[in-house]
LODOMI-567769 format. One record per atom (N, C-alpha, C, O): z negated, x, y. Coordinates in steps of 0.001 Angstrom, whole numbers, padded with zeros to 6 digits, always signed. Layout:
N
ZXY/...
This chain:
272
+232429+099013+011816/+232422+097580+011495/+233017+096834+012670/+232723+096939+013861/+233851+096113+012126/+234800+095310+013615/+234141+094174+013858/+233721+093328+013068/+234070+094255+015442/+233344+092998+016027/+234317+092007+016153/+235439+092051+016659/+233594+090946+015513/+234308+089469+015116/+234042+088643+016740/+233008+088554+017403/+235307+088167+016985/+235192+087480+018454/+235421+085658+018161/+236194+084903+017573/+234383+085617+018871/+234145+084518+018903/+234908+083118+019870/+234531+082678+020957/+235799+082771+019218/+236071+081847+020665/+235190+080795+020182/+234531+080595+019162/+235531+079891+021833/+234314+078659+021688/+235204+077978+021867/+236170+078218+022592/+234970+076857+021112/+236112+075367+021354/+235648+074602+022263/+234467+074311+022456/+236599+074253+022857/+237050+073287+024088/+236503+071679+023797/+237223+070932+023133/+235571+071338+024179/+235616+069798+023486/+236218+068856+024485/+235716+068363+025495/+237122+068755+024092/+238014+067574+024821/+237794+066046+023987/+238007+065826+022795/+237250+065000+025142/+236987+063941+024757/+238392+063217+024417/+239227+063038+025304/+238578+062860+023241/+239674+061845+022597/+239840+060802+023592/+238839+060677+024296/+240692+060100+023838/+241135+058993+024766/+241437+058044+023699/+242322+058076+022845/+240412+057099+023953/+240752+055456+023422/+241957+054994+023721/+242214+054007+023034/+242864+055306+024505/+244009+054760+024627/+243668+054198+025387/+244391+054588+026304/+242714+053105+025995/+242784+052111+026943/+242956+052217+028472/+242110+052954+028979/+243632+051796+029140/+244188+052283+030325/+242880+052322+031492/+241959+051510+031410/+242939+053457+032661/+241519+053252+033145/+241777+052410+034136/+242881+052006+034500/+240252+052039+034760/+240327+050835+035442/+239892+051338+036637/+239076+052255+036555/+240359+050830+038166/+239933+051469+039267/+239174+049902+040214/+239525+048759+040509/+237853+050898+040403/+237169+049346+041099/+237230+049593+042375/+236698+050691+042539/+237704+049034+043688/+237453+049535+045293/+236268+048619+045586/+235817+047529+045235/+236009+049599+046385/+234210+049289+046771/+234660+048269+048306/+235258+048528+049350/+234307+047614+048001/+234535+046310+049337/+233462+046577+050639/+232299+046772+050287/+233697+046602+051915/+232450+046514+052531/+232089+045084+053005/+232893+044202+053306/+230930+045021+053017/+229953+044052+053456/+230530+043699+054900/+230278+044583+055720/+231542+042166+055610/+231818+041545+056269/+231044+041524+057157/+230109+040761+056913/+230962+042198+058460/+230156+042142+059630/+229992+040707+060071/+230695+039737+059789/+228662+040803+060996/+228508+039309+061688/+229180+038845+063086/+228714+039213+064164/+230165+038116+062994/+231128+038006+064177/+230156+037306+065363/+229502+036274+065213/+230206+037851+066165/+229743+036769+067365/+230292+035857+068154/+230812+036213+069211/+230267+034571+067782/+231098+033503+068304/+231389+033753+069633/+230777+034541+070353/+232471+032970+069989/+233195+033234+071143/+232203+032292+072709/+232176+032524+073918/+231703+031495+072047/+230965+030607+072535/+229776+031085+073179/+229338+030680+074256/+229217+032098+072347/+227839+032322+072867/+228006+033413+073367/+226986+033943+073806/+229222+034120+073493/+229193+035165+074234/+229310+035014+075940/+228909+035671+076901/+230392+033288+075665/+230783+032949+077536/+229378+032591+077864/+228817+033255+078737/+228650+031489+077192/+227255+031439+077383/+226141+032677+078082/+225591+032622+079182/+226091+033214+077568/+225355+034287+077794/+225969+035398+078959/+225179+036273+079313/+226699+035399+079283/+227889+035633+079930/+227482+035300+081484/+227469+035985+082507/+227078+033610+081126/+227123+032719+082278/+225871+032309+082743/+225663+031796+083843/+224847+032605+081672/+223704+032688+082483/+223198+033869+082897/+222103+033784+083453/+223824+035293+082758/+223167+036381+083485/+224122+036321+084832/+223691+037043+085731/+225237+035661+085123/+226078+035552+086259/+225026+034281+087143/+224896+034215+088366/+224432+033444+086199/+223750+032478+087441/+222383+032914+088092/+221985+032714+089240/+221708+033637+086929/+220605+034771+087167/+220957+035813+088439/+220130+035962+089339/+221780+036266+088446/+222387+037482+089311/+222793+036337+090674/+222827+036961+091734/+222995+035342+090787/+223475+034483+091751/+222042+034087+092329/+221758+034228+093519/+221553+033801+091793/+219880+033685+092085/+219430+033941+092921/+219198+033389+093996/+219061+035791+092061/+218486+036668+092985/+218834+036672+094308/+218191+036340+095303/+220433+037280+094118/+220824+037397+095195/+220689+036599+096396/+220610+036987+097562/+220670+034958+095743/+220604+033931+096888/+219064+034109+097496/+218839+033714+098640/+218404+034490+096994/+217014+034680+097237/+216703+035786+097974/+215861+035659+098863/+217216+036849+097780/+217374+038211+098667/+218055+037681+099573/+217222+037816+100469/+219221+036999+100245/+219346+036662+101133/+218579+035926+101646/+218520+036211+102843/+217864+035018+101369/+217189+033915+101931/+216203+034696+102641/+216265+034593+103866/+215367+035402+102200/+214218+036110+102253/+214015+037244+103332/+212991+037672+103863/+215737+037682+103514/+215789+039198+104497/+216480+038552+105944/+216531+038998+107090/+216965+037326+105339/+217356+036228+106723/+216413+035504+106992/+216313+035328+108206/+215644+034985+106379/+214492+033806+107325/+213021+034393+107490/+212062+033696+107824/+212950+035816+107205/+212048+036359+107394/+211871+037602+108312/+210991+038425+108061/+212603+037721+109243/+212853+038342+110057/+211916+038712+110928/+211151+037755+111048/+211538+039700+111671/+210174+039408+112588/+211134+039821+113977/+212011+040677+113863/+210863+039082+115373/+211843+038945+116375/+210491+038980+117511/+210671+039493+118616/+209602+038594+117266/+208419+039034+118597/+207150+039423+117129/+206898+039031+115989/+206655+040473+118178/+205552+041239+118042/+204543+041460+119020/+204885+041941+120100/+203238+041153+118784/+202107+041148+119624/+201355+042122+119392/+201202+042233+118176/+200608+043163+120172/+200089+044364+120004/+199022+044143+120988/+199106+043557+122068/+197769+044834+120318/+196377+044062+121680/+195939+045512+120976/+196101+045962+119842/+195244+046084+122311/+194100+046944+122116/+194115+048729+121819/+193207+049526+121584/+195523+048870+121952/+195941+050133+122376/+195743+050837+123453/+195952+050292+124536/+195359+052014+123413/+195169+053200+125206/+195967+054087+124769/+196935+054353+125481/+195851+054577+123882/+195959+056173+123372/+197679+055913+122776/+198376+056925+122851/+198195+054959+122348/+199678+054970+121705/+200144+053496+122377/+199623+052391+122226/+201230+053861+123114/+202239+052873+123409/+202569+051824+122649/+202130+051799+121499/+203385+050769+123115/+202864+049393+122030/+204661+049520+120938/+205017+048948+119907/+205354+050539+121841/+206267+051086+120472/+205944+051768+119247/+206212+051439+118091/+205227+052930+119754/+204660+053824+118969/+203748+053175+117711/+203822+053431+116509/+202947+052331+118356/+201952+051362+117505/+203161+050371+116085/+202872+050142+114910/+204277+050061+116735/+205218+049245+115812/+205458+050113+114805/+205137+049948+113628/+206259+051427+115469/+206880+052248+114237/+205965+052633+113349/+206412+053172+112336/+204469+052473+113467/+203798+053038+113218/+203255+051773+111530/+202598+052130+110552/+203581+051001+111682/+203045+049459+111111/+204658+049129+110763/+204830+048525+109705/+205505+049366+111317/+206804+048636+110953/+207632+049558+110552/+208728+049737+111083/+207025+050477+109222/+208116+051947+108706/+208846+050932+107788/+208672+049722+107646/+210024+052100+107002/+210533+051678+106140/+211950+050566+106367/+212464+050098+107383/+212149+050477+105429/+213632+049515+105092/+213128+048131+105159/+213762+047311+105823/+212056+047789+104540/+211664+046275+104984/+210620+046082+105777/+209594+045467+105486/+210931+046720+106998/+209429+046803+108131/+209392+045669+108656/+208316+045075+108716/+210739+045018+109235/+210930+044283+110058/+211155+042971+109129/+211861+042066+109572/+210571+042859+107863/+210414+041876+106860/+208963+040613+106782/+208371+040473+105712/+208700+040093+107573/+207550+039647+107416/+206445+039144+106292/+205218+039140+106196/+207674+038685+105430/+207215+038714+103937/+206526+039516+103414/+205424+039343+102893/+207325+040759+103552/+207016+042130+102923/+206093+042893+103978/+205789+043984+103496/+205496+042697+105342/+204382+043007+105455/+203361+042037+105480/+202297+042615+105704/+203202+040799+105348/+202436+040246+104701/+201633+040305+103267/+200455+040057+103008/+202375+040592+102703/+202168+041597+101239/+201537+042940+101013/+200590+043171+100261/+202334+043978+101929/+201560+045239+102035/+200676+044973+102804/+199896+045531+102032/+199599+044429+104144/+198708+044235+104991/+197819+043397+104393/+196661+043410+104810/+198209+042458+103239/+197249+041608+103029/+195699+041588+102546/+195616+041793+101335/+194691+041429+103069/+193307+042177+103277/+193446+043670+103364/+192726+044249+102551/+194040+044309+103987/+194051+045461+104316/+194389+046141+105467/+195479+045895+105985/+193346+047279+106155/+193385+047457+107688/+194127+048894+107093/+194142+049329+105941/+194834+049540+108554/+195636+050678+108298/+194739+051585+109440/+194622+051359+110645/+194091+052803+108545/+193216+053846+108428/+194026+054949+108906/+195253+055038+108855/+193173+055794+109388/+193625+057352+108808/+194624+058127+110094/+194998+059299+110144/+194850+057128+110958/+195629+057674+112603/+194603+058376+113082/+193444+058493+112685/+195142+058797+113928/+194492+059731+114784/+193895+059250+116137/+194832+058863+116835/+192845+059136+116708/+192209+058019+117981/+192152+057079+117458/+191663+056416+118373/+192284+056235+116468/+192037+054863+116007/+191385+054741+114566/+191597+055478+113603/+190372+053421+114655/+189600+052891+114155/+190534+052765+112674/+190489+053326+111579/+191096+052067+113089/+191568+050519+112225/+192716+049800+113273/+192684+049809+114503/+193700+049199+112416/+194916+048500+112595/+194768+047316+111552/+194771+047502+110335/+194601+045741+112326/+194870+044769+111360/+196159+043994+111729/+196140+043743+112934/+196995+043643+111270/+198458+043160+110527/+198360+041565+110611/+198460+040871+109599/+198201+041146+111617/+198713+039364+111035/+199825+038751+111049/+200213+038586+112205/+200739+038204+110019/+201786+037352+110222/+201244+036178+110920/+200080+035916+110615/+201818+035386+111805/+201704+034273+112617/+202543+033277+111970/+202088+032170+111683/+204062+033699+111662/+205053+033044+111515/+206112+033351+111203/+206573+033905+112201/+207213+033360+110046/+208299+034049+109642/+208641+035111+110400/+209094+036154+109927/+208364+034821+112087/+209570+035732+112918/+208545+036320+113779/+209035+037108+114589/+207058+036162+113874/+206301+036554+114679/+204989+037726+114331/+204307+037101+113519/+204511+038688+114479/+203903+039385+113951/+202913+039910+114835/+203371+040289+115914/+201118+040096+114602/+200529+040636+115595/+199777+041986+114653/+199545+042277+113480/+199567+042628+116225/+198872+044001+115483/+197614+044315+116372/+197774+044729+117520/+196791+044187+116023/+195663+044504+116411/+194838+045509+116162/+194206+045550+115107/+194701+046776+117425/+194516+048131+117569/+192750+048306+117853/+192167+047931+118870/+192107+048995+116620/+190434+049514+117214/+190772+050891+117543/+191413+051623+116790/+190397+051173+118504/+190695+052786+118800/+189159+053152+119114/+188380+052577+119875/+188941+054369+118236/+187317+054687+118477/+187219+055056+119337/+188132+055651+119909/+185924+054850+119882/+185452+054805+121455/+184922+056555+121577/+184048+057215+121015/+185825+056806+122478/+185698+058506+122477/+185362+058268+123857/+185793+057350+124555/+184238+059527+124317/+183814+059333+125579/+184322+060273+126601/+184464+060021+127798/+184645+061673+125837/+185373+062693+126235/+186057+063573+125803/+186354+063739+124620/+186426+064326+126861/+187021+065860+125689/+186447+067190+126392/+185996+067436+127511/+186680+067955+125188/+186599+069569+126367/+187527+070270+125454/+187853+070142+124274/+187953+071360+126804/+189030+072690+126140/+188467+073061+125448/+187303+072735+125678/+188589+073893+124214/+188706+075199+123687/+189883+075563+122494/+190604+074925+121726/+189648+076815+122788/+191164+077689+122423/+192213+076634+122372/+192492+075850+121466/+192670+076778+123422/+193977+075974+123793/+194177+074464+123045/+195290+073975+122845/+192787+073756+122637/+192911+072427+122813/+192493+071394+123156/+191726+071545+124107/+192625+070228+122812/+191870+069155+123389/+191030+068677+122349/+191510+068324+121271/+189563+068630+122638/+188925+067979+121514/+188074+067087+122200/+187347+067177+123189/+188439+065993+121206/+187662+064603+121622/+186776+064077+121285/+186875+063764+120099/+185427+063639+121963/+184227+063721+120781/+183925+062122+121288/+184271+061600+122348/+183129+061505+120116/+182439+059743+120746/+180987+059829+121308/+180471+060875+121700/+180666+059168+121304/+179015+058781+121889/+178020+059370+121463/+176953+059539+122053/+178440+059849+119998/+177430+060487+119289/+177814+062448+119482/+177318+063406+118890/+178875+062382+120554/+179401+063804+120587/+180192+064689+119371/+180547+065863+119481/+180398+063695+118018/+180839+063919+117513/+182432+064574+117712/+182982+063822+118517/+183167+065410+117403/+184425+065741+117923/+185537+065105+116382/+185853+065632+115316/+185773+064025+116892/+186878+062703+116292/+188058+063372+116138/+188501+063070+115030/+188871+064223+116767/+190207+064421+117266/+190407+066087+118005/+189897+066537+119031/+191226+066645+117152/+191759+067740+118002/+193178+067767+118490/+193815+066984+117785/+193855+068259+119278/+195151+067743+119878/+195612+068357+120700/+194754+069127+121132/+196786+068500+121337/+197458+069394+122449/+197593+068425+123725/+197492+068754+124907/+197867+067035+123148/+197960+066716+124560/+196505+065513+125166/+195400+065334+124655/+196987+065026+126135/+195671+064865+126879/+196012+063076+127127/+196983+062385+127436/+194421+062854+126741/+194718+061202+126735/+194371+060580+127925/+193395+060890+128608/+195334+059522+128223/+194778+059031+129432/+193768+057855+129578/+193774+056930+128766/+192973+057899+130540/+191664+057275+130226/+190572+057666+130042/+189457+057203+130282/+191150+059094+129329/+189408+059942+128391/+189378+060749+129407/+190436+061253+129786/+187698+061149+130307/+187900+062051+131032/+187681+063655+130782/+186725+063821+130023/+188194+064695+131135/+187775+066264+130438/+186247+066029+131483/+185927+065397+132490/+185374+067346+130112/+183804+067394+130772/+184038+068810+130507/+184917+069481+129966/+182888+069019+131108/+183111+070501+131433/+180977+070572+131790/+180150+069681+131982/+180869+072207+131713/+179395+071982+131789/+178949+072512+131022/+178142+073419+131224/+179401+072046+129649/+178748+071995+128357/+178482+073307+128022/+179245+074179+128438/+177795+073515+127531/+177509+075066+126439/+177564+074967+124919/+176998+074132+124214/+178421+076063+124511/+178731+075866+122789/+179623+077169+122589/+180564+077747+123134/+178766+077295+121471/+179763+078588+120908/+180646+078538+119735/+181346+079475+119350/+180547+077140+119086/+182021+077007+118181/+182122+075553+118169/+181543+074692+118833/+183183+075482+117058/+183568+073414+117256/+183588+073210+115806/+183704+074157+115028/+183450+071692+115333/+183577+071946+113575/+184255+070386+113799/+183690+069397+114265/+185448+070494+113380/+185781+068435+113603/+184971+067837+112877/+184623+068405+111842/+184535+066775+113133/+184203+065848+112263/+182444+066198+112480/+181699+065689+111642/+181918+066911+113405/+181053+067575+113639/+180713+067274+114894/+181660+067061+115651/+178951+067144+115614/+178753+067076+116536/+179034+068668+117430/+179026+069820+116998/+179255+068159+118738/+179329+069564+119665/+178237+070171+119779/+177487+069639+120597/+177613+071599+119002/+176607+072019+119117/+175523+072493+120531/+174763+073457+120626/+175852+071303+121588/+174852+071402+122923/+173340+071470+122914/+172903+071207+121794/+172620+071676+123602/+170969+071565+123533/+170526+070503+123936/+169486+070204+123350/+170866+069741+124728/+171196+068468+124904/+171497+067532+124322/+172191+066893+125113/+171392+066695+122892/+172509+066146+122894/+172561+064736+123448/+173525+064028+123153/+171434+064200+124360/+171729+062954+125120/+172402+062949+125917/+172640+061879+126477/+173079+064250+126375/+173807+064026+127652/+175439+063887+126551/+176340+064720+126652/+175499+062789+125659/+176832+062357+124886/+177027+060929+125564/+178136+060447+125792/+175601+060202+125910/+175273+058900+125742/+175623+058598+127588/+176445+057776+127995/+175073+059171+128150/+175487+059578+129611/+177494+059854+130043/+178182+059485+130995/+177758+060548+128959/+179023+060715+129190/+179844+059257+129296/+180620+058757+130111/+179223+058837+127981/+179944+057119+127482/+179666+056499+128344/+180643+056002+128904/+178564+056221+128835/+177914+055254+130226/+179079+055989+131348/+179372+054895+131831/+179747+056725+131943/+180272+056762+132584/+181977+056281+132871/+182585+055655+133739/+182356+057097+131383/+183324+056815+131174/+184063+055216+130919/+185184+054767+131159/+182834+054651+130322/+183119+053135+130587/+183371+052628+132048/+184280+051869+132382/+182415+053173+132862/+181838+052440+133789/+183422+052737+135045/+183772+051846+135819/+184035+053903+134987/+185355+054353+135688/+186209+053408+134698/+186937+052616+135296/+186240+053362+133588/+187425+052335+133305/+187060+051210+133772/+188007+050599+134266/+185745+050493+133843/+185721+048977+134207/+186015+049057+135793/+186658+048139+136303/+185591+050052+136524/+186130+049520+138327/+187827+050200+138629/+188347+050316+139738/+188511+050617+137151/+189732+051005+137043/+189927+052462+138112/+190624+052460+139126/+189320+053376+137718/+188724+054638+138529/+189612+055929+137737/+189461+056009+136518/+190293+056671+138244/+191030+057647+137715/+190182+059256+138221/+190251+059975+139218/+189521+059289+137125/+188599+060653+137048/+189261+061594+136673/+190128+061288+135856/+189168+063197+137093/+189918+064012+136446/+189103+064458+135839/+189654+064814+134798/+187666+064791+135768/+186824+065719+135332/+185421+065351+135605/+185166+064940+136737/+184472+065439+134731/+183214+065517+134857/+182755+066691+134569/+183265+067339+133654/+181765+067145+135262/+180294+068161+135173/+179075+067975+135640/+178600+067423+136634/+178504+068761+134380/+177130+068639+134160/+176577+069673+134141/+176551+070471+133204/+175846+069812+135651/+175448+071064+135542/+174218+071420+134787/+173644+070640+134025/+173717+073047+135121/+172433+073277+134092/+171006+072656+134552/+169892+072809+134050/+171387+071965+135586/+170296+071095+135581/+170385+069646+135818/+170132+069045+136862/+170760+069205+134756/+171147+068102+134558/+172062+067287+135735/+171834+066079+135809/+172708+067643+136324/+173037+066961+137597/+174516+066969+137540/+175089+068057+137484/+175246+065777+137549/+176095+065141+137807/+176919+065253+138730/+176674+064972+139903/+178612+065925+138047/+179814+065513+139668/+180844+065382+139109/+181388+066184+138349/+181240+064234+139480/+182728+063377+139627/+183448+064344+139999/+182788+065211+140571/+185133+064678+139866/+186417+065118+140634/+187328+063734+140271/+187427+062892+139379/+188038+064148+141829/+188427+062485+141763/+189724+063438+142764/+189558+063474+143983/+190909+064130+142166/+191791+064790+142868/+190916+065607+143751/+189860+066035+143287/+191339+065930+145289/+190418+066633+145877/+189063+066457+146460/+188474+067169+147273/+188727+065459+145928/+187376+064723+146743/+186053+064389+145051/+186007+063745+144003/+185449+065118+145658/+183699+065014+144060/+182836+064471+144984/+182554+064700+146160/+182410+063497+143925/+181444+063102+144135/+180103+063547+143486/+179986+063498+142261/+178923+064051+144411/+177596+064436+143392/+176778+063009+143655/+176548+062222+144573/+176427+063243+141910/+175795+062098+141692/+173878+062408+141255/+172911+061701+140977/+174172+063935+141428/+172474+064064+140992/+172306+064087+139910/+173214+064368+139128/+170716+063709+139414/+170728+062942+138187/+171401+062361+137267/+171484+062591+136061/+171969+061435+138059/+172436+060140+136909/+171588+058684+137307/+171843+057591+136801/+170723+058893+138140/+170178+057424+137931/+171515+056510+138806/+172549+056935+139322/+171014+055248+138708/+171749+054319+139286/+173371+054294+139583/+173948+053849+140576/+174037+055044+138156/+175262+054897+137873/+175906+053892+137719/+176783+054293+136953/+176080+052982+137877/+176832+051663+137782/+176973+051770+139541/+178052+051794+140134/+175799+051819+140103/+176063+051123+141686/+176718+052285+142413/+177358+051901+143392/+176736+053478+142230/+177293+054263+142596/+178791+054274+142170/+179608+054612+143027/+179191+053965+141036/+180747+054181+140742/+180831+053107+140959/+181849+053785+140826/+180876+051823+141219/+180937+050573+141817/+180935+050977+143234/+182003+050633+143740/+180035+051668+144215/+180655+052216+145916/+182061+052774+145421/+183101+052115+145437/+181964+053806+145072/+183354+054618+144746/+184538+054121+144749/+185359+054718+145445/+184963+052989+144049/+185979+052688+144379/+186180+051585+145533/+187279+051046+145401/+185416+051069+146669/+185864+051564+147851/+186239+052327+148788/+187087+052172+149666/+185368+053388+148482/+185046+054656+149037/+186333+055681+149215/+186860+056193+150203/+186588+055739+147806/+187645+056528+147745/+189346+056185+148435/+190106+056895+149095/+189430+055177+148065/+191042+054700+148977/+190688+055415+150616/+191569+055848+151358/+189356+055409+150908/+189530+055658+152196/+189300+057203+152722/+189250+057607+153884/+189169+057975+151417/+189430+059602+151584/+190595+060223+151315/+190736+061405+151628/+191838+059340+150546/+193058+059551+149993/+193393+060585+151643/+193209+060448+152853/+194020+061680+150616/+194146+062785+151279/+193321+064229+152089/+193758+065288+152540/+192131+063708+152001/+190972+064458+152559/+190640+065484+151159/+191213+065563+150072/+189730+066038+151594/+189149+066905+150452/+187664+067482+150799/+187240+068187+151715/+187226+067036+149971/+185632+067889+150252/+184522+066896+149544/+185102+066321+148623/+183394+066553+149611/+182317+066268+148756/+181299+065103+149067/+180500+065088+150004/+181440+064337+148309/+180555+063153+148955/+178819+063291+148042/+178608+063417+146836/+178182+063234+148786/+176587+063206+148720/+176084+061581+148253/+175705+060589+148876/+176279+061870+147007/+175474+060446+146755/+174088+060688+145984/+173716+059733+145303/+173534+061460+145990/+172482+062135+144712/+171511+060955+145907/+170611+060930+145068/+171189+060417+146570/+169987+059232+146965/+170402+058362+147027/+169677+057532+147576/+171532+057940+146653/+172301+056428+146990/+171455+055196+146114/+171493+055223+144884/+170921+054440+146625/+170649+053276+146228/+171040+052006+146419/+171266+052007+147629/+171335+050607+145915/+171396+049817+146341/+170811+049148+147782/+171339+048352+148558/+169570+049777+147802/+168621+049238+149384/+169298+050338+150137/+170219+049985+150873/+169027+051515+150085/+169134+052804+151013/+170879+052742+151385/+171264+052646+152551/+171730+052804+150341/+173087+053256+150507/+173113+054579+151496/+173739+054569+152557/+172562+055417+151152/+172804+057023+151659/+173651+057513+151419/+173595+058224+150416/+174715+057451+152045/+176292+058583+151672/+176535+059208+152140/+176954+058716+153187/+176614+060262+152163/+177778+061258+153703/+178245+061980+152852/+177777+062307+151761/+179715+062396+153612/+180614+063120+153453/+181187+064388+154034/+181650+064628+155149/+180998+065240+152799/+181343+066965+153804/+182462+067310+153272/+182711+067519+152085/+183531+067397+154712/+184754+068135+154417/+184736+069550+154238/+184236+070410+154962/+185351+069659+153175/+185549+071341+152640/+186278+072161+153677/+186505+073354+153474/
């Protein structure tokens, strides 16, 4: 039986005849920006920018700082103290440390309290130095550690401050910063401070204190110590001293003051 094949007809849509029509799609006319508001706008970010600038000048010229006052430094030079307060690109800006200083002391140095910042005057600037009151130091393993009144050790360091005198004497078998010096003693901190004041007020250049194991007291003063004994009547004794001493410059050996009193004045002197 023969297989009947099937074609499939084509349906082709008849044409109306009518000619076709072509529509172009128009786009939507952007929004022009007048010529006007462009110079405008133009001309006020140019007077804006003129501004600033006139203002950044004004500000890095009439604010200049040209004297600086520094009170109350030992331990850092009154340069050291500037760079120290006057970092940066606008250090020397008074404006701009008026701003960064304002109610605020500068912390966190090393020998010092506190640093307060006053502007005076566009061109004038003071700095005012607390340096904690350290009474001494002593070696160990190759450094300098500096302790206050309370023997606390404030400061470790390589080099050596002038003013603070080295003690020696002491007994201790480790150090902890921020930590008192573990002595058996620890009033003999308060003794240290009483001294160390007492050589800065008659302007006295000590190299060294010791304290021996029985409580007893000696000055080095270059080649010439003074024993002081005890400790009593320390003021009147380092008050003799600096007469005393101009008139041993060059000698060497040991002055006996352990009975010196105001009534008595017992001194003698043994050359080494």
């Amino acid at each position: 039986m023969a297989e009947k094949k099937i074609k499939k007809k084509k349906q082709v849509k008849k044409s109306t005849g009518k000619p076709l029509r072509v529509v172009e799609k128009k786009e939507k006319p952007g929004r022009e920006i007048p010529v006007r508001k462009i110079i405008i706008s133009s001309a006020v970010i140019l007077i804006v920018f003129i501004a600033l600038f006139a203002g950044y000048y004004y500000i890095t010229t009439n604010y200049t700082v040209t004297t600086v006052y520094v009170e109350g430094n030992v331990h850092y030079s009154n340069e050291e103290i500037m760079e120290m307060v006057m970092e940066g690109r606008y250090g020397h800006n008074s404006l701009f440390l008026s701003l960064k200083y304002k109610d605020k002391s500068i912390e966190d140095i090393p020998f010092i309290e506190k640093m307060d910042v006053s502007v005076l005057d566009p061109h004038t600037v003071k700095i005012e130095v607390y340096e904690k009151a350290l009474a001494g130091y002593v070696e160990y393993l190759d450094r300098y550690l500096y302790f206050d009144k309370d023997g606390i050790v404030v400061e470790s360091s390589t080099e050596k401050t002038k003013g603070i005198p080295m003690v020696t004497g002491l007994s201790f078998d480790h150090v902890v910063l921020h930590q008192p010096l573990p002595v058996e003693d620890d009033t003999v901190f308060g003794e240290i401070l009483s001294i160390t004041q007492l050589v800065n007020k008659y302007d006295l250049s000590v190299d060294r204190i010791f304290f021996g194991a029985d409580k007893t007291l000696t000055l080095y003063f270059e080649n010439v110590k003074a024993a002081f004994g005890t400790g009593e009547n320390l003021e009147a004794k380092v008050m003799e001293l600096q007469y005393m001493l101009p008139e041993l410059k060059g000698k060497s050996g040991t002055l006996r003051m352990e009975n010196y009193t105001e009534e008595t004045k017992t001194i003698t002197f043994e050359p080494d």
